[in-house]
C-alpha positions in Angstrom: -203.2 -86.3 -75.7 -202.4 -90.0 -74.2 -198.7 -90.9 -74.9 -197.1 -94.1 -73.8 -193.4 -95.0 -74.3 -191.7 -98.1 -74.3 -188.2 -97.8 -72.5 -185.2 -99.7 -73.0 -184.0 -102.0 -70.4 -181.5 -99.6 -69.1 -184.4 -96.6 -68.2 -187.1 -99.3 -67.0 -184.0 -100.8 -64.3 -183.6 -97.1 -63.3 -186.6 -96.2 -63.1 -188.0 -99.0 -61.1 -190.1 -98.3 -58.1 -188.9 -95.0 -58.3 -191.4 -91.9 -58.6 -190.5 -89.7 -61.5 -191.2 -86.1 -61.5 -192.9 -84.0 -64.5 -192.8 -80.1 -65.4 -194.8 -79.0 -67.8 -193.9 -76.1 -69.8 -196.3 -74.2 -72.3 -197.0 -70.6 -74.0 -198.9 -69.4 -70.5 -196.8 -71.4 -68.4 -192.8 -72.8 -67.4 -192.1 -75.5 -65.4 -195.3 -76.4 -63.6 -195.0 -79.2 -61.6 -197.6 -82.2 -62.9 -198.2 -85.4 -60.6 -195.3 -88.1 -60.6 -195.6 -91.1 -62.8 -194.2 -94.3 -62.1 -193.0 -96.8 -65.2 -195.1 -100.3 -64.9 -193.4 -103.7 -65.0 -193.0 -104.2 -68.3 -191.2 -100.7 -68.7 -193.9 -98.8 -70.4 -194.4 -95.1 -69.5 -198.2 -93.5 -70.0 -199.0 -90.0 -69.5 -201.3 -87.4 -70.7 -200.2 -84.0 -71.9 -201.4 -81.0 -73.3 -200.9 -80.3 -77.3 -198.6 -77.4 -77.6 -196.4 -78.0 -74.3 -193.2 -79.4 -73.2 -192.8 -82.4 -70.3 -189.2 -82.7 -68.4 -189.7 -86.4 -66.7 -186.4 -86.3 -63.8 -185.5 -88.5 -61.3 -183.8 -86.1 -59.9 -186.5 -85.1 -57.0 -186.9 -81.8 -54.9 -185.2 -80.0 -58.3 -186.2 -76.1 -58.4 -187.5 -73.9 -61.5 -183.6 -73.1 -61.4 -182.3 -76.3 -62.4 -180.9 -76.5 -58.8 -181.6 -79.5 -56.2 -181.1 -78.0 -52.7 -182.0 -80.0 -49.2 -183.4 -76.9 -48.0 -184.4 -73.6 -49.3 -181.1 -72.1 -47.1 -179.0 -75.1 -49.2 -179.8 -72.8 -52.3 -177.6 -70.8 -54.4 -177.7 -67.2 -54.4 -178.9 -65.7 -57.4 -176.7 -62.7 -58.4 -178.4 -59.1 -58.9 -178.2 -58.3 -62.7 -175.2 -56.8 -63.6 -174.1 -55.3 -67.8 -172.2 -58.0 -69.0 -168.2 -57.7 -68.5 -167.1 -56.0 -72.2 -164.5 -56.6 -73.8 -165.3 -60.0 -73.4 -162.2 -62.7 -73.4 -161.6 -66.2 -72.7 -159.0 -68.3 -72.7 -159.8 -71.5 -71.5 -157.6 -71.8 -68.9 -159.9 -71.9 -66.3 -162.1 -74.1 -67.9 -162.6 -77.8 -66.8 -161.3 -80.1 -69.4 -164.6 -81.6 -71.4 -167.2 -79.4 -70.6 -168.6 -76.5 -71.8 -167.4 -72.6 -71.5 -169.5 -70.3 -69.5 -171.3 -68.0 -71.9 -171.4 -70.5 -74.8 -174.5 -71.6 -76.2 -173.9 -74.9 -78.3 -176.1 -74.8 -81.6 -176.5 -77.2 -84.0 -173.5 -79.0 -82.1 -171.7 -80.3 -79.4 -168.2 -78.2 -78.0 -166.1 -78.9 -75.3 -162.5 -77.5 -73.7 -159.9 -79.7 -74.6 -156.1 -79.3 -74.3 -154.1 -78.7 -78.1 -151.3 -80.5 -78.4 -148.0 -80.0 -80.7 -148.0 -83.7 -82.0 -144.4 -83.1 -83.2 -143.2 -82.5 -79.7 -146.5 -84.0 -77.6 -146.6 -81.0 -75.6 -149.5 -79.0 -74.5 -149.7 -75.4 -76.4 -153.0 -74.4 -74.8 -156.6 -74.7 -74.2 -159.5 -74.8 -77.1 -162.8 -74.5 -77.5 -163.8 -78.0 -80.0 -166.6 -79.3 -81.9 -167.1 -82.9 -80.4 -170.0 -84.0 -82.7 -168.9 -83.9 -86.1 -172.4 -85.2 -88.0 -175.0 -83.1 -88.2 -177.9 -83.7 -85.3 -181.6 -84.7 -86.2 -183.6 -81.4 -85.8 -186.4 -80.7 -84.0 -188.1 -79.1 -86.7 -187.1 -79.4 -90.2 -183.3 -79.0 -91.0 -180.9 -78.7 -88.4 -178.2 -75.9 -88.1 -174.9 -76.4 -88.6 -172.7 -76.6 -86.0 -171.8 -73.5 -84.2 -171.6 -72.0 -80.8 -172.6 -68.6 -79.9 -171.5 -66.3 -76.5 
């Protein structure tokens, strides 16, 4: 199918003479990389993509399958060996970069981030929490959307 999107100012000024790359991602395959489009003058994006699949459009360039950018394959994260995951599991927060998310959290249905509690009385810090930052529920992909949880 033939698709064409008209972006805002703000994508069509960063895009502009800039290649943009496309994965495609379907039931026999993830993350195959398609020929880069370009956006035209008036900011209007055309591709053609297969029913039933997925398209990731980056400009991010020389991304991997793994999410990572790397100059050179050397430049690359090692990929740990698999390993049972660490039970009983606990997590405090304290580690945590303020405003992003935990590792091992899945957001569903919603947005969570680490932020610090405060005692208001006193306007000191008591500790670090795990908060739902989105508080409407999100437009689903298909049909209803859940309602805001996270799972680890």
């Amino acid at each position: 199918q033939h698709l064409e999107f008209q972006l805002s100012d703000n994508l069509t000024a960063a895009a502009r003479g800039r290649d943009l790359e496309v994965w495609a991602t379907n039931a026999t395959h993830w993350f195959r990389r398609l020929e880069d489009l370009r956006v035209d003058p008036e900011g209007i994006l055309r591709i053609s993509m297969e029913v039933d699949a997925i398209l990731t459009i980056s400009t991010l360039h020389e991304a991997t399958k793994q999410g990572q950018r790397a100059s050179s394959p050397k430049d690359a994260p090692e990929i740990p060996q698999p390993a049972p995951f660490p039970l009983p599991f606990q997590e405090e927060f304290d580690a945590v970069e303020l405003h992003r998310s935990p590792p091992f959290f899945a957001d569903q249905g919603g947005t969570f981030e680490v932020v610090e509690d405060m005692d208001l009385v006193r306007g000191t810090r008591l500790n670090r929490v795990l908060q739902q930052q989105v508080l409407q529920v999100p437009i689903g992909w298909s049909g209803a959307a859940p309602e805001p949880h996270a799972l680890w």
